[in-house]
C-alpha positions in Angstrom: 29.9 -24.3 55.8 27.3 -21.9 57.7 25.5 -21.7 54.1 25.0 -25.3 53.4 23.8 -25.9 57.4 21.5 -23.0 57.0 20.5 -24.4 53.5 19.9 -28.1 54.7 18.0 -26.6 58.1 15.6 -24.9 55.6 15.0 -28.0 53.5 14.2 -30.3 56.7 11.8 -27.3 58.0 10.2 -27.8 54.7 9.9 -31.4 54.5 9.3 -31.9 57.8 6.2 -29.5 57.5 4.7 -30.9 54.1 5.3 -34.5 56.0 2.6 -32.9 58.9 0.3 -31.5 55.9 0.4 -35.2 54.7 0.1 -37.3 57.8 -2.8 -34.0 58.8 -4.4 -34.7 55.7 -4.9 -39.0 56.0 -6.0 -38.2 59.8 -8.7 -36.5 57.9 -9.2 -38.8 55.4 -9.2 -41.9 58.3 -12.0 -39.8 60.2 -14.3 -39.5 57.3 -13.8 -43.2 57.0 -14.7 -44.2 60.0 -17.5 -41.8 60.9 -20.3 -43.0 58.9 -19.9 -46.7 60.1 -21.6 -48.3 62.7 -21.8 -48.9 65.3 -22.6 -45.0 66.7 -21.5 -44.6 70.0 -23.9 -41.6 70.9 -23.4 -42.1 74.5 -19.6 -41.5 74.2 -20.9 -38.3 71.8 -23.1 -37.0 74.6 -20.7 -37.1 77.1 -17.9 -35.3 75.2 -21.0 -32.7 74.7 -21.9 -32.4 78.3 -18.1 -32.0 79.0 -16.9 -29.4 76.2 -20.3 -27.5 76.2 -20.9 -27.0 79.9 -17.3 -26.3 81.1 -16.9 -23.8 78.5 -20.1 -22.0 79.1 -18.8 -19.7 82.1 -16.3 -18.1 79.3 -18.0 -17.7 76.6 -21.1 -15.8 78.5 -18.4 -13.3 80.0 -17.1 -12.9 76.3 -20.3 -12.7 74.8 -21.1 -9.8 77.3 -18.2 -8.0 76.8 -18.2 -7.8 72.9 -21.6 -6.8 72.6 -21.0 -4.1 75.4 -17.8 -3.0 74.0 -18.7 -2.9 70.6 -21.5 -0.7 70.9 -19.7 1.7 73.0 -17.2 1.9 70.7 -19.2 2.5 67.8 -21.4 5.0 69.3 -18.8 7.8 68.7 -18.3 6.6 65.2 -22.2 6.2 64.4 -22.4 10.1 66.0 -20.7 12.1 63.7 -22.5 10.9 60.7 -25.8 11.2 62.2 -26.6 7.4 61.9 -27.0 6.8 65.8 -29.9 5.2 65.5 -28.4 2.1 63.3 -26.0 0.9 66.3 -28.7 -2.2 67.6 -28.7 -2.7 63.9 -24.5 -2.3 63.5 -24.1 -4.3 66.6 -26.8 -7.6 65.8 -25.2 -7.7 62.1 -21.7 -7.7 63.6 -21.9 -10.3 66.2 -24.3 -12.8 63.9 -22.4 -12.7 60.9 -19.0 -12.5 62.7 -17.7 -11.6 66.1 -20.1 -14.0 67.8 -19.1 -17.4 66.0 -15.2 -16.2 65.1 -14.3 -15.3 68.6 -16.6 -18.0 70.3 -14.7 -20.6 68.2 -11.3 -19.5 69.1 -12.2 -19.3 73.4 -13.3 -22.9 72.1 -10.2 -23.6 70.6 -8.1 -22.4 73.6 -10.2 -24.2 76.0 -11.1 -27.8 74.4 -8.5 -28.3 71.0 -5.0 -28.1 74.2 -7.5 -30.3 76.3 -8.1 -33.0 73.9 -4.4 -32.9 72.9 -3.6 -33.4 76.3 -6.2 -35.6 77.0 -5.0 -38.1 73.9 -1.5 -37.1 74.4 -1.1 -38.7 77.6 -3.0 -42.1 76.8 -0.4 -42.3 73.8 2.9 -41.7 75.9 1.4 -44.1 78.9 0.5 -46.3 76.7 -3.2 -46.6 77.0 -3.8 -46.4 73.6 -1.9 -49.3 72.2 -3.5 -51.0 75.3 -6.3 -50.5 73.2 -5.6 -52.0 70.3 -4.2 -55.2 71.9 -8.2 -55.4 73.7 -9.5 -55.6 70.0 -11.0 -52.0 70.6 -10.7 -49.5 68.0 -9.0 -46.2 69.8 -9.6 -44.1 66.8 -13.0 -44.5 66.7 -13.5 -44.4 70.7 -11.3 -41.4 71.5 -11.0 -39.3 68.3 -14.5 -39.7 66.3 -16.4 -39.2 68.9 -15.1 -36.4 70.2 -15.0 -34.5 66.5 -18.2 -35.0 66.3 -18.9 -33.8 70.0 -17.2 -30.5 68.9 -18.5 -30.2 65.4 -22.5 -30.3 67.6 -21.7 -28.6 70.2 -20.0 -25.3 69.1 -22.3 -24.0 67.2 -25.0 -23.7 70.1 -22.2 -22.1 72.3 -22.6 -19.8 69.2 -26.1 -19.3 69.3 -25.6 -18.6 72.7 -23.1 -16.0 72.6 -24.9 -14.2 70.1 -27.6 -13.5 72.0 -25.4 -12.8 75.2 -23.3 -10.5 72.9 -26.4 -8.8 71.9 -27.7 -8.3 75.6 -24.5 -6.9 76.3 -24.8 -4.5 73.7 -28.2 -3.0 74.8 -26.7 -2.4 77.9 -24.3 -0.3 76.4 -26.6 1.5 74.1 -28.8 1.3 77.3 -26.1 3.9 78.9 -25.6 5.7 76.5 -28.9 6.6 74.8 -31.2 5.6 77.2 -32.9 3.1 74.6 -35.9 1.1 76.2 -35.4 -3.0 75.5 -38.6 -2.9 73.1 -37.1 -0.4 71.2 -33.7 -2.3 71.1 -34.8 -5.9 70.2 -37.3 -4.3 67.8 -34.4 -2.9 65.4 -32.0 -5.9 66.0 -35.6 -8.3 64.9 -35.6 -6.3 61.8 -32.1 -5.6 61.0 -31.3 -9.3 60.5 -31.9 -12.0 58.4 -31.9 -15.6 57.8 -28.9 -15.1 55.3 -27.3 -13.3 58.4 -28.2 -16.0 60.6 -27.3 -19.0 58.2 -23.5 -18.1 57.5 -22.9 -16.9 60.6 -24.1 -19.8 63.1 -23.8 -22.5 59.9 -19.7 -21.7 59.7 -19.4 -23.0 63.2 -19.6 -26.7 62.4 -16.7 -26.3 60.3 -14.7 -24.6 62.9 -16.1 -27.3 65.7 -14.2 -29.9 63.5 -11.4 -27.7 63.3 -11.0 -27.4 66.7 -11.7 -31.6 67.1 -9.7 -32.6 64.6 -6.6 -30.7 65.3 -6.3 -31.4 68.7 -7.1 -35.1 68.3 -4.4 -35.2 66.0 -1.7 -33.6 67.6 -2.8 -35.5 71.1 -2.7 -39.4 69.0 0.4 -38.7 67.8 2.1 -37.2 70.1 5.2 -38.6 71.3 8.9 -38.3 73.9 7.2 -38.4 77.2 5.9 -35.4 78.8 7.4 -33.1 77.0 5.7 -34.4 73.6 2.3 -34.1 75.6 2.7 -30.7 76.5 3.5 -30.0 73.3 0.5 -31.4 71.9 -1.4 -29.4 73.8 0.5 -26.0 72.9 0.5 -26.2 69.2 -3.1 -27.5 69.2 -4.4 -24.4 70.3 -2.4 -22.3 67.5 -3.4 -24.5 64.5 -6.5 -24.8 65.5 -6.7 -20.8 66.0 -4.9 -20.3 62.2 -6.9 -23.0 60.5 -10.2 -21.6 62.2 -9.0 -17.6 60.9 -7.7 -19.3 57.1 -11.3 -21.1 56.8 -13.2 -18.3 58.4 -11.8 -16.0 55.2 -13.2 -18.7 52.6 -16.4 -19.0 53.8 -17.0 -15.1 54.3 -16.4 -15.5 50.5 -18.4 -18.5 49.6 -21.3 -16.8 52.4 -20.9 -13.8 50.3 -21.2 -15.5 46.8 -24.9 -17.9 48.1 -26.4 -14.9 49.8 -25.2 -11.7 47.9 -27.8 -9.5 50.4 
């Protein structure tokens, strides 16, 4: 009896999650549908911008300070014992363009805005707002989730940007410290350590996890459902599948970075 409970348990965990993966995927699919008709509601875009961008700023700068600062003083050591001190500005700008900076920026993101919006849309579905909506001959999907995919898919990668150069600050303070390195010096080898195919991958990958983090949280929040408890829910496993789904696509486009721009 306990085998054939455990047996049918393990065949509803595995059809309920490739019903998600199917119900995830025509979300998708409706988004792309919708997001290329008219009209555009830019104002509604702007706002979500203002709103995402500037409340997450006070994070992200206190991140972006602390990985530059503790990444160089961790690598310092390292860098020592083969001689190759003078690389770290060089170890540290490659490291936070091409990865820390937009990885870790996306996931604060992800913690901060992908549980807000599942909130946000979470409690207009279980109060009813949203079917309210549709009754009032106004599209909700467009309204509440487009717009604010989009919002995300802008605005993350110039939090990006903008931790990257925080991150970078952050690490000549620590190289500051601990080789008494003048700024000139500093920003001279970070200019000529890095590229535009450093740049490109690294700040370009960002749109992808900004509709990661939009579309995943809208999602969970439209269709959430029982109450309360299904919007605080929504908000809890928005921020972990947007965090997996931002690590999963990070790993394929490292690969297809790799493959455009081999140097």
């Amino acid at each position: 009896m306990g085998k054939k409970v455990t047996t049918s348990s393990i065949e509803n965990s595995i059809l309920s999650f490739l019903t998600n993966i199917g119900l995830f995927s025509f979300f998708i699919i409706r988004f792309f549908k919708n997001v290329f008709l008219p009209p555009y509601d830019f104002m509604e875009i702007k706002k979500h911008m203002d709103e995402l961008g500037v409340k997450t700023l006070p994070i992200v700068s206190v991140t972006g300070l602390i990985i530059g600062f503790v990444l160089a003083l961790q690598s310092q050591p390292v860098l020592s014992r083969f001689g190759a001190e003078s690389f770290l500005p060089s170890m540290v700008a490659l490291s936070v363009v091409r990865e820390l900076g937009p990885v870790l920026t996306a996931l604060i993101f992800a913690g901060r805005v992908s549980s807000g919006i599942g909130a946000e849309l979470g409690s207009m579905r279980v109060t009813e707002q949203i079917d309210a909506m549709e009754v009032s001959a106004i599209d909700p999907f467009r309204f509440l989730v487009v717009t604010r995919v989009v919002a995300c898919s802008i605005i993350l990668p110039v939090l990006a940007v903008y931790v990257i150069f925080i991150a970078i600050f952050g690490g000549f303070i620590a190289v500051m410290l601990v080789q008494n390195s003048s700024f000139e010096l500093y920003t001279g080898a970070v200019i000529q350590s890095i590229t535009f195919s450093d740049a490109i991958p690294g700040v370009g990958k960002t749109i992808f996890f900004g509709f990661i983090v939009g579309i995943v949280g809208a999602y969970k929040g439209y269709n959430a459902d029982k109450g309360t408890e299904g919007v605080g829910k929504a908000s809890t496993t928005s921020v972990v599948l947007a965090s997996l789904l931002i690590l999963v696509a990070d790993m394929i486009l490292v690969k297809i970075s790799l493959i455009l721009w081999p140097n």
